[in-house]
Backbone as a chain_set.jsonl record, in Angstrom:
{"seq": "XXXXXXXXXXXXXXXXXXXXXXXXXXXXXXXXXXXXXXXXXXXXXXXXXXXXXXXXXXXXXXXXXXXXXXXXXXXXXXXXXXXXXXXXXXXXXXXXXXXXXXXXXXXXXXXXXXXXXXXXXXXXXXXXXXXXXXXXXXXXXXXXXXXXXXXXXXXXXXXXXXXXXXXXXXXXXX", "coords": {"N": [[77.224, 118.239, 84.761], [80.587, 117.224, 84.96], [83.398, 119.175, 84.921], [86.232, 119.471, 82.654], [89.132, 117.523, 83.267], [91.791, 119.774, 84.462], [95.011, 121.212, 84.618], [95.071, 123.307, 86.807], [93.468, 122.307, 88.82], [94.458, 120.422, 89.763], [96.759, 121.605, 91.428], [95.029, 122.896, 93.994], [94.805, 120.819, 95.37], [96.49, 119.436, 98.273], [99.645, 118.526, 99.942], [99.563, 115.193, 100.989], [101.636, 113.937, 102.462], [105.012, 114.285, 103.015], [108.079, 112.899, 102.235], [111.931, 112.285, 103.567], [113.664, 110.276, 102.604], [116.619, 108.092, 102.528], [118.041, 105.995, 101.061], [117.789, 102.994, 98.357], [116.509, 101.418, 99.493], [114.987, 102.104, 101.802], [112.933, 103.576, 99.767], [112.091, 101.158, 98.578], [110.446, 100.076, 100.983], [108.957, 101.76, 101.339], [107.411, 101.782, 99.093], [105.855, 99.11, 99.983], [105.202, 99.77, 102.338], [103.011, 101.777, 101.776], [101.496, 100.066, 100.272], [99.948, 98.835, 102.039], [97.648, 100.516, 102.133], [96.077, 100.711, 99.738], [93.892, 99.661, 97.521], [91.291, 97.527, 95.345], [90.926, 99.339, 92.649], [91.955, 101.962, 92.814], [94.439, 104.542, 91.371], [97.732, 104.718, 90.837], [99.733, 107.68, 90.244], [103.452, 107.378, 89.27], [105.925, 110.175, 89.179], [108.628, 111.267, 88.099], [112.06, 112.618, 87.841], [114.36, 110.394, 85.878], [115.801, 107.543, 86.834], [115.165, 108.635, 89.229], [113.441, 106.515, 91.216], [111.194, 105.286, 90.516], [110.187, 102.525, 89.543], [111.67, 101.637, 91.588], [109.474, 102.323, 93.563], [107.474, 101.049, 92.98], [108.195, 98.313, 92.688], [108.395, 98.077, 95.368], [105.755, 98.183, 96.16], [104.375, 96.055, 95.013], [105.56, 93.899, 96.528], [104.469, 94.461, 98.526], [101.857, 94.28, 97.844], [101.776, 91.179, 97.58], [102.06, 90.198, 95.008], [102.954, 88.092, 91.716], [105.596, 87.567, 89.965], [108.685, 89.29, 89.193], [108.608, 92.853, 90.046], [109.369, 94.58, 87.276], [110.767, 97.652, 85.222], [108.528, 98.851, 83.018], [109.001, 99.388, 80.628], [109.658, 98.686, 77.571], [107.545, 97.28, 77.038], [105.348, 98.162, 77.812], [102.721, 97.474, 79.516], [102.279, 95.668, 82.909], [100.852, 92.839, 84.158], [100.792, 91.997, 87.025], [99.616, 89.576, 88.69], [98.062, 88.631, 91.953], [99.028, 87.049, 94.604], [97.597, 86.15, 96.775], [95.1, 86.512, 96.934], [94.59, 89.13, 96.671], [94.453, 92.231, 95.242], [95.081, 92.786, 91.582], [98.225, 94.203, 90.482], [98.576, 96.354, 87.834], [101.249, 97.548, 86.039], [102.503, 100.129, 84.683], [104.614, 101.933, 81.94], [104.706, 104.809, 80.935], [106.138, 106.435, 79.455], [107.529, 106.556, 77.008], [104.902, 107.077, 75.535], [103.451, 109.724, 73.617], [100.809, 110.501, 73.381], [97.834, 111.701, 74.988], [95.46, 110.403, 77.142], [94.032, 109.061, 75.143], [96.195, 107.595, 73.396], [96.691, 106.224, 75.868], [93.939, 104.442, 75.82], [94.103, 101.87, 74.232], [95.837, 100.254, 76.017], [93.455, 99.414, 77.903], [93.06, 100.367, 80.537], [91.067, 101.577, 81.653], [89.384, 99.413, 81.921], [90.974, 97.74, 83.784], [90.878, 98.59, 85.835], [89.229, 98.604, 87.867], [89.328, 96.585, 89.486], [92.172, 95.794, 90.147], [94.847, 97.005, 91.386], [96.362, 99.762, 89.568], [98.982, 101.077, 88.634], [101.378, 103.809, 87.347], [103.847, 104.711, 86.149], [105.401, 107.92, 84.796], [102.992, 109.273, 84.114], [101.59, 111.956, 84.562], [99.445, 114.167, 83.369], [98.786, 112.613, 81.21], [97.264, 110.407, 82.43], [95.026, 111.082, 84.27], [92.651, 111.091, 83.9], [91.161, 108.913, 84.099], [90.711, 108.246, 86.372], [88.575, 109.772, 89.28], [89.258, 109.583, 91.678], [93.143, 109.743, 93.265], [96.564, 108.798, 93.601], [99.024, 111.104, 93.87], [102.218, 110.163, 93.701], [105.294, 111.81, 93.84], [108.175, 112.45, 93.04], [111.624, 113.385, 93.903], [115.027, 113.347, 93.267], [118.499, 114.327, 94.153], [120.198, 116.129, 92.651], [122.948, 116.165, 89.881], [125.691, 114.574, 88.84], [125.803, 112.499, 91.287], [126.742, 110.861, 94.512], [124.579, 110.413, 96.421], [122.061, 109.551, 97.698], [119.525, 110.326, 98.508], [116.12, 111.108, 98.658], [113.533, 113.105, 97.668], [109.69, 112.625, 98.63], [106.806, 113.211, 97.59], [103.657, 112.837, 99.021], [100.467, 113.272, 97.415], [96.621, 113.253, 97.103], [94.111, 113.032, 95.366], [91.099, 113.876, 94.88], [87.456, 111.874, 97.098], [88.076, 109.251, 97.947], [90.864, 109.349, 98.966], [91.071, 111.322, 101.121], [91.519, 110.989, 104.633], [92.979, 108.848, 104.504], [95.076, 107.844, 105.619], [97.627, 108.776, 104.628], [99.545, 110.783, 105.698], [100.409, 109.388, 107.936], [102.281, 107.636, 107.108], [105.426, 106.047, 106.667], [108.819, 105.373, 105.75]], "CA": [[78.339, 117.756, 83.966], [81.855, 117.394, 85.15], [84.275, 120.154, 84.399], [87.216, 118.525, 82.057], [90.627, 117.893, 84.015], [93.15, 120.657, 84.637], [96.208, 121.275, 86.15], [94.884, 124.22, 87.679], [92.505, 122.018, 89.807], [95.609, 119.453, 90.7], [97.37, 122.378, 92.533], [94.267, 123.046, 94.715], [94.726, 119.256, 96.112], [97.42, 119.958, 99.246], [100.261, 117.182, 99.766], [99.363, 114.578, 102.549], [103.126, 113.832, 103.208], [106.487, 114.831, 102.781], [108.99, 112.358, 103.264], [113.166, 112.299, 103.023], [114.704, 109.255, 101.959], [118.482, 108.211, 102.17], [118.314, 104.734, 100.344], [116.976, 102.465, 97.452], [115.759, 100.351, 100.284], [114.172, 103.02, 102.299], [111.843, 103.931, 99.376], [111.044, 100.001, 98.568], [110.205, 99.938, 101.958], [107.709, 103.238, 101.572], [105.42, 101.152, 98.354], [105.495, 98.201, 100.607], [103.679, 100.323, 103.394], [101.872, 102.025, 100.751], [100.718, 99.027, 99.801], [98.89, 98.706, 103.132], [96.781, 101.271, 102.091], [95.929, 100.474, 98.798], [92.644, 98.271, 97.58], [91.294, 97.225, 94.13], [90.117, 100.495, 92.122], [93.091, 102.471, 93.267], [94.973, 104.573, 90.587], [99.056, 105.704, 91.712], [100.739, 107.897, 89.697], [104.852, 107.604, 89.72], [106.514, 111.072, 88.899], [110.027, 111.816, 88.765], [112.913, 112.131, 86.715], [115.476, 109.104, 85.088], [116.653, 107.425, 88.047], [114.667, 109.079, 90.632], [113.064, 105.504, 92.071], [109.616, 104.929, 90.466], [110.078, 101.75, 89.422], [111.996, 100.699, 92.956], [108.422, 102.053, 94.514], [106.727, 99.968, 91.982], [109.063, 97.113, 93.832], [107.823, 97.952, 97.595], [103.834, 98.135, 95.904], [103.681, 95.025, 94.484], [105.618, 93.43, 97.379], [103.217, 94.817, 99.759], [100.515, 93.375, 98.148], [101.827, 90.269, 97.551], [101.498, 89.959, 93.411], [103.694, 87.329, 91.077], [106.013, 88.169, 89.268], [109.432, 90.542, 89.695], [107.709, 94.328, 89.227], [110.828, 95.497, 87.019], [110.682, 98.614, 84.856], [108.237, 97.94, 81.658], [109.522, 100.711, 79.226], [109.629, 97.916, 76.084], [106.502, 96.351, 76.933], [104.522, 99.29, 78.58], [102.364, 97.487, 80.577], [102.424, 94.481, 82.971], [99.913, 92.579, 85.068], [101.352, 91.044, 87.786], [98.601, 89.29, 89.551], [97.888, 88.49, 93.051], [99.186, 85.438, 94.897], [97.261, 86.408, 98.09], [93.536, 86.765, 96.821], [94.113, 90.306, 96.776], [94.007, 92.898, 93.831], [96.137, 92.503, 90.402], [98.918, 95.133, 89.665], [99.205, 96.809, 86.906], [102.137, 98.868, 86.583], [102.269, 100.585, 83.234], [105.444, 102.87, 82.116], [104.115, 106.02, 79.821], [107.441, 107.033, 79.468], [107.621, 106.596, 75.711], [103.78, 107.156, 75.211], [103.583, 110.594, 73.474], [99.998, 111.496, 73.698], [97.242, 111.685, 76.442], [94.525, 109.388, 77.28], [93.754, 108.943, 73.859], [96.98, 106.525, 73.135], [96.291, 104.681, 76.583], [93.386, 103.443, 75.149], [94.387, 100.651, 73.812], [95.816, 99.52, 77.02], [92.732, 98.944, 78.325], [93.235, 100.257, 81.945], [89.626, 101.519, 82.371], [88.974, 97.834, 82.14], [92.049, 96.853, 84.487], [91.362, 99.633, 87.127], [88.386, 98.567, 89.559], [89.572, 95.544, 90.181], [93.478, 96.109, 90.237], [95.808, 98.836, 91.55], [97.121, 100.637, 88.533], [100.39, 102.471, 89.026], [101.441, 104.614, 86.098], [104.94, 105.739, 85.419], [105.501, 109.396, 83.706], [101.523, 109.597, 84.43], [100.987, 113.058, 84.619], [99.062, 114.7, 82.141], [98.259, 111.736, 80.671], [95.902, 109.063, 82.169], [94.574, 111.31, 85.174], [90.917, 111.125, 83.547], [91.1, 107.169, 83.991], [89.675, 108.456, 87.486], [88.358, 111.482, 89.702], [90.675, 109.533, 93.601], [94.632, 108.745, 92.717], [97.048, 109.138, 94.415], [100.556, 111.06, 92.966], [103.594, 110.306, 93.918], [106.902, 112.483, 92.965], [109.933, 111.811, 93.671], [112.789, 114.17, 93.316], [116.652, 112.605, 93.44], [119.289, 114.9, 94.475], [120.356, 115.975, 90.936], [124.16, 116.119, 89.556], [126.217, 113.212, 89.173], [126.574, 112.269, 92.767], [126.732, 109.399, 95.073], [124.218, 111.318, 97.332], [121.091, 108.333, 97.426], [118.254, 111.136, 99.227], [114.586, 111.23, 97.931], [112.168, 113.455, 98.717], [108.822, 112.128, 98.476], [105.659, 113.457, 98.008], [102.246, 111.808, 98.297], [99.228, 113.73, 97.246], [95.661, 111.893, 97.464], [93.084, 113.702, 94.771], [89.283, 112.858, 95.115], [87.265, 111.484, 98.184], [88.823, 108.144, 98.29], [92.017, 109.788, 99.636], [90.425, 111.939, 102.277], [91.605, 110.598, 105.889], [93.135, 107.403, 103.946], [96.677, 107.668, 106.117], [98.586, 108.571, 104.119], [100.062, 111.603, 106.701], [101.099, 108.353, 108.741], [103.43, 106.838, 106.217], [107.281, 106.117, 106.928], [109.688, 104.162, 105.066]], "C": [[79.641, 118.175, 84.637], [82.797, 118.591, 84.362], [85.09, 118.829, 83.951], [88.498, 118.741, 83.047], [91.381, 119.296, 83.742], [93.51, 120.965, 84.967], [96.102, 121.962, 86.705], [94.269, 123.662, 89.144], [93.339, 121.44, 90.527], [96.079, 120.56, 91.68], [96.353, 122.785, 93.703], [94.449, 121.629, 95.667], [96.402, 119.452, 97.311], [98.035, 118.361, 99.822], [99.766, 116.648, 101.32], [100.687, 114.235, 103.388], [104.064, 113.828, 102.543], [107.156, 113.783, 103.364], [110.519, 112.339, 102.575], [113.107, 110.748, 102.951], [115.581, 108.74, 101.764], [118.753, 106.967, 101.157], [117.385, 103.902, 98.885], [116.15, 101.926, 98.42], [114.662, 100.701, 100.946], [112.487, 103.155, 100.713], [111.319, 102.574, 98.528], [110.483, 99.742, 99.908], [108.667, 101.089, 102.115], [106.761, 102.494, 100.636], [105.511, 99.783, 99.262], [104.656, 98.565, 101.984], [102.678, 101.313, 103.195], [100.846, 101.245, 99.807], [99.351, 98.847, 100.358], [97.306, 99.61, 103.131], [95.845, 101.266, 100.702], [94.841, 99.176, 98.505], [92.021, 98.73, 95.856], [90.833, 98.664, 93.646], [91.271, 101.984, 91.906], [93.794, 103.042, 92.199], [96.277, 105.676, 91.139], [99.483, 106.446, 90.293], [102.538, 108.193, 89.894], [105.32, 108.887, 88.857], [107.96, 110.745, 89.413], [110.935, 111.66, 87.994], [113.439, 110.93, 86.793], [115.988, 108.961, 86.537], [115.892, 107.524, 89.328], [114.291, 107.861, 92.034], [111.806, 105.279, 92.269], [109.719, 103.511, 90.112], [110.629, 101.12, 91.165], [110.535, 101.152, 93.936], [107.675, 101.144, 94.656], [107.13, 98.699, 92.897], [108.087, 96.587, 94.805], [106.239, 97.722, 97.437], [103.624, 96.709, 95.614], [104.63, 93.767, 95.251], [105.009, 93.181, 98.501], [102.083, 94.278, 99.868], [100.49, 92.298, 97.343], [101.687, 89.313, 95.62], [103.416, 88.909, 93.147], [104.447, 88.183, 90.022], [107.498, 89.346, 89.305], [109.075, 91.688, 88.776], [109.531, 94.554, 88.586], [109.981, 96.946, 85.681], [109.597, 98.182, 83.365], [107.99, 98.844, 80.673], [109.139, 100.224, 77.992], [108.532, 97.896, 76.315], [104.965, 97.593, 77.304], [103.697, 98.776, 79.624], [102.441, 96.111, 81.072], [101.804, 94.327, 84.205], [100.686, 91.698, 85.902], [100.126, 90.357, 88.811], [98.908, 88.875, 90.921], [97.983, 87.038, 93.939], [98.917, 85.116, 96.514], [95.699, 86.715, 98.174], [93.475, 88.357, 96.688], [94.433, 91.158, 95.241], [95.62, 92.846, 93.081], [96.611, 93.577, 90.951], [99.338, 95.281, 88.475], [99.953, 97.915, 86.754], [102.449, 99.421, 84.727], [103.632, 102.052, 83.517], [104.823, 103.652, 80.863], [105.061, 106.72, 79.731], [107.312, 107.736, 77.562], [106.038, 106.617, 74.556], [103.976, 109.085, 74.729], [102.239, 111.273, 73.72], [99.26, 111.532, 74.54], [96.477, 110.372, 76.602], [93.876, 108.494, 76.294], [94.468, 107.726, 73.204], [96.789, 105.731, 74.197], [95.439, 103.965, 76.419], [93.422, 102.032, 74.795], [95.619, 99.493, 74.79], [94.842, 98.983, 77.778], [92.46, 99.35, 80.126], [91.921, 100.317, 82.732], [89.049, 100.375, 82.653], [89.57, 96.984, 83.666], [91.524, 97.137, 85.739], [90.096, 99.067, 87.911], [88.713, 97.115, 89.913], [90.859, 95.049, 90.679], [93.701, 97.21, 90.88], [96.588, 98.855, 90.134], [98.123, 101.47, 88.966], [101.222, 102.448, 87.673], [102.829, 105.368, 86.175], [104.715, 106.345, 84.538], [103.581, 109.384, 83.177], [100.883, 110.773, 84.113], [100.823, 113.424, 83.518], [98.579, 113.662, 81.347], [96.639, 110.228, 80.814], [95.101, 109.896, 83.861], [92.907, 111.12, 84.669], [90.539, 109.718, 83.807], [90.198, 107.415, 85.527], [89.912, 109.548, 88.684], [89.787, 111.229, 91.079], [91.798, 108.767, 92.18], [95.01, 109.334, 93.485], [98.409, 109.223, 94.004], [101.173, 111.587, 94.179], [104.893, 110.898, 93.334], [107.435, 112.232, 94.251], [111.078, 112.577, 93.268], [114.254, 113.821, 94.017], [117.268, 114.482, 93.566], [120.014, 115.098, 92.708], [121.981, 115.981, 90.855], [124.903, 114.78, 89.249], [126.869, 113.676, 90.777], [126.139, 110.727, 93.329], [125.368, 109.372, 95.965], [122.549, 110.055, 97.069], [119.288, 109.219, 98.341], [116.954, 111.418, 97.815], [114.038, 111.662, 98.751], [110.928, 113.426, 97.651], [107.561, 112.775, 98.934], [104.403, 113.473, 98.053], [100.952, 113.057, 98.307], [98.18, 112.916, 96.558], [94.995, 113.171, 96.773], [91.88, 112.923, 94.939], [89.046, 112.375, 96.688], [87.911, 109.973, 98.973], [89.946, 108.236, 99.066], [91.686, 110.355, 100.712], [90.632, 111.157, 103.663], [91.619, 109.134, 105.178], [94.707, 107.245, 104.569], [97.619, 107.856, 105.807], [99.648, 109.74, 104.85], [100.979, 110.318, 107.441], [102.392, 107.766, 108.136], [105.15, 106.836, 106.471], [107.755, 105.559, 106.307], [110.352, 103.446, 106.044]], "O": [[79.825, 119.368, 84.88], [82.723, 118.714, 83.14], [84.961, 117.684, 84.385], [88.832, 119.83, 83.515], [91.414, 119.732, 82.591], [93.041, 121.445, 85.999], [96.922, 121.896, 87.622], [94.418, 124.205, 90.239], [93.33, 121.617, 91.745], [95.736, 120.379, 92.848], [97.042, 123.11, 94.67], [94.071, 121.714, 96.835], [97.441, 119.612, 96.67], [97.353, 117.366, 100.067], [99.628, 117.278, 102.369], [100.797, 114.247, 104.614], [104.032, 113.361, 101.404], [107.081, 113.531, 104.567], [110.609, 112.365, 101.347], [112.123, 110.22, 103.47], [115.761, 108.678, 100.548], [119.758, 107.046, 100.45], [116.313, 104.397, 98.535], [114.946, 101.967, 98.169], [113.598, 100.082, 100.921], [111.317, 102.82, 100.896], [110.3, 102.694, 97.848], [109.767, 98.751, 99.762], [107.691, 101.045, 102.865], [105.573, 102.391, 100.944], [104.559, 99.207, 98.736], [103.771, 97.908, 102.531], [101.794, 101.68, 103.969], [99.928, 101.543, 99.043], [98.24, 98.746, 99.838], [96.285, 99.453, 103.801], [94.813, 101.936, 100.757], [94.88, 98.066, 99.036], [92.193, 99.809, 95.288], [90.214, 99.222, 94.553], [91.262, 102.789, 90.975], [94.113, 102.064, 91.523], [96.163, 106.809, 91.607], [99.549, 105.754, 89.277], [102.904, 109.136, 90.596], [105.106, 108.712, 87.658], [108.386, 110.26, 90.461], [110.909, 110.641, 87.303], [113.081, 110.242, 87.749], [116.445, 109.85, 87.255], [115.943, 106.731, 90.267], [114.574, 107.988, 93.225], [111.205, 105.111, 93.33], [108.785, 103.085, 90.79], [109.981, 100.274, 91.782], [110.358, 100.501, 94.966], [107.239, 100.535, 95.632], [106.36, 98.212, 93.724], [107.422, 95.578, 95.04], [105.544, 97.212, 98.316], [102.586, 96.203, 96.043], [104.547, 92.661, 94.716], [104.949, 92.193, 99.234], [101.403, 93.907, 100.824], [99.601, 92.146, 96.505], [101.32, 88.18, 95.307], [104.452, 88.921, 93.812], [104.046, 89.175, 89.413], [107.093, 90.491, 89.503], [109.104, 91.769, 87.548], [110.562, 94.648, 89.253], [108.774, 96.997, 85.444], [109.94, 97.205, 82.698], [106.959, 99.015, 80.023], [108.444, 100.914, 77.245], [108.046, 98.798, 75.634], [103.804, 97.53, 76.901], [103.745, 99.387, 80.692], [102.62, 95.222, 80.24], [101.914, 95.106, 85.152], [101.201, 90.684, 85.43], [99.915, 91.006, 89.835], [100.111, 88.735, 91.142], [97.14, 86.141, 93.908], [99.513, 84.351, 97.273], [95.127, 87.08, 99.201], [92.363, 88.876, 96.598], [94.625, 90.505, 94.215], [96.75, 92.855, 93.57], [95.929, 94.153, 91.798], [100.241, 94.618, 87.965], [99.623, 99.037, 87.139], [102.536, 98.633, 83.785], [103.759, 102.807, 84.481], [104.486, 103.022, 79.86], [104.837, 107.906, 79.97], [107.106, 108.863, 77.11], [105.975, 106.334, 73.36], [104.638, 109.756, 75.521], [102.243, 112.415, 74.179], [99.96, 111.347, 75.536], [96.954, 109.327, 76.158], [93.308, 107.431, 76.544], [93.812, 106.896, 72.574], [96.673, 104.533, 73.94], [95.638, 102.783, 76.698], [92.622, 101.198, 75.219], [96.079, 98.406, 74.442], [95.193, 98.005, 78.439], [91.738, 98.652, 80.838], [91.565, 99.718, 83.747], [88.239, 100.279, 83.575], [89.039, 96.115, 84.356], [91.566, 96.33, 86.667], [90.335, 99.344, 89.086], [88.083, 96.64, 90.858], [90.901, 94.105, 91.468], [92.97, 98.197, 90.965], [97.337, 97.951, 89.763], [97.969, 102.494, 89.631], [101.627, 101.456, 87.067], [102.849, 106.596, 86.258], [104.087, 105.959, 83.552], [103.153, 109.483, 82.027], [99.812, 110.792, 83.506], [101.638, 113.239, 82.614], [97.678, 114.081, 80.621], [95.801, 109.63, 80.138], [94.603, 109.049, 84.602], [92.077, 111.025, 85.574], [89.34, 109.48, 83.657], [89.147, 106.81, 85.738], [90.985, 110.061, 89.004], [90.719, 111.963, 91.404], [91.7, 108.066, 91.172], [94.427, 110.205, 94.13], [99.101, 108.233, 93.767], [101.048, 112.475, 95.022], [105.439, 110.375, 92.363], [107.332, 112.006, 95.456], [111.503, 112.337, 92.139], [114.485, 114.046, 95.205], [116.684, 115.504, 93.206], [120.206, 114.219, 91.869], [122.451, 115.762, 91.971], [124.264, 113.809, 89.657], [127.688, 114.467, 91.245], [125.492, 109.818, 92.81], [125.004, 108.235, 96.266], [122.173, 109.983, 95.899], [118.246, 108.621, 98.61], [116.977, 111.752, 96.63], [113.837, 111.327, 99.918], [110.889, 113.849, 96.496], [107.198, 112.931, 100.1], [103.828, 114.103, 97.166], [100.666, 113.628, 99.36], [98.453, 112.09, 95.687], [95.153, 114.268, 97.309], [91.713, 111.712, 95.089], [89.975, 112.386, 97.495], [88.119, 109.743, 100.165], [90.159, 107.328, 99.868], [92.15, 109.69, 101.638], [89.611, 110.501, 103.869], [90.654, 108.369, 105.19], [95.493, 106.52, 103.959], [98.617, 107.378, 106.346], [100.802, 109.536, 104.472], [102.208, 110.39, 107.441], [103.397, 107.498, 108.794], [105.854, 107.841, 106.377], [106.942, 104.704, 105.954], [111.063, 102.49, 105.733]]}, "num_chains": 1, "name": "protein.A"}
């Protein structure tokens, strides 16, 4: 029997890459060659505070792999399938922003349903839908904080489970 998730085990998982950032463009440019790596079953989580630039990854992901639809932020709606206009796997990008409890309220999204045949990417994720499956792959994102003009992200991808294991993500640039 599986031990139950916990965050003790996440910190054992060691980041595959570190990257800076100076632009919005730069980090639609990073889920569009994170895309490349990405295949149906796939579950991302987006971290990072208000602003940071999970939805503009969201952007570069579901540019990358070619889905209908402009990915924009889906706070009201929570989740939204953008399907595939290239034979290749749906996105669903789901914001858990305003979701208060764990796995329990995603439920009734249905993702376990969505997820082996889609990429799932999960704004304000953590803690919440990591049980949806053992490989994901989280992304944080931390903005330069204050009010400033200052447009730097640093980015950092960690790959949990065997699925991630020598999956490239060390290679990655924006």
């Amino acid at each position: 029997m599986e031990a139950p998730h916990s965050p003790a085990a996440e910190t054992a998982h060691q980041p595959a890459a570190r990257l800076t950032l100076t632009s919005p463009e730069q980090t639609q440019e990073l889920g569009r060659r994170l895309a490349e790596l990405l295949r149906p079953g796939d579950l991302v989580l987006l971290t990072g505070e208000l602003g940071a630039g999970k939805t503009t990854l969201a952007r570069g992901l579901g540019e990358g792999l070619g889905v209908r639809g402009a990915v924009t932020s889906p706070t009201f709606v929570i989740a939204r399938v953008h399907p595939s206009l290239v034979g290749g796997p749906a996105l669903v990008h789901v914001d858990a922003y305003r979701l208060g409890g764990g796995l329990d309220e995603m439920e009734d999204l249905d993702l376990d349903v969505s997820l082996p045949e889609s990429v799932v990417v999960v704004e304000w994720g953590d803690g919440r839908v990591e049980d949806l499956s053992e490989d994901r792959l989280h992304v944080v994102i931390h903005r330069v904080a204050g009010n400033t003009d200052d447009d730097r992200r640093r980015v950092t991808l960690t790959g949990v489970g065997p699925r991630w294991a020598g999956a490239g993500l060390a290679g990655l640039t924006a």
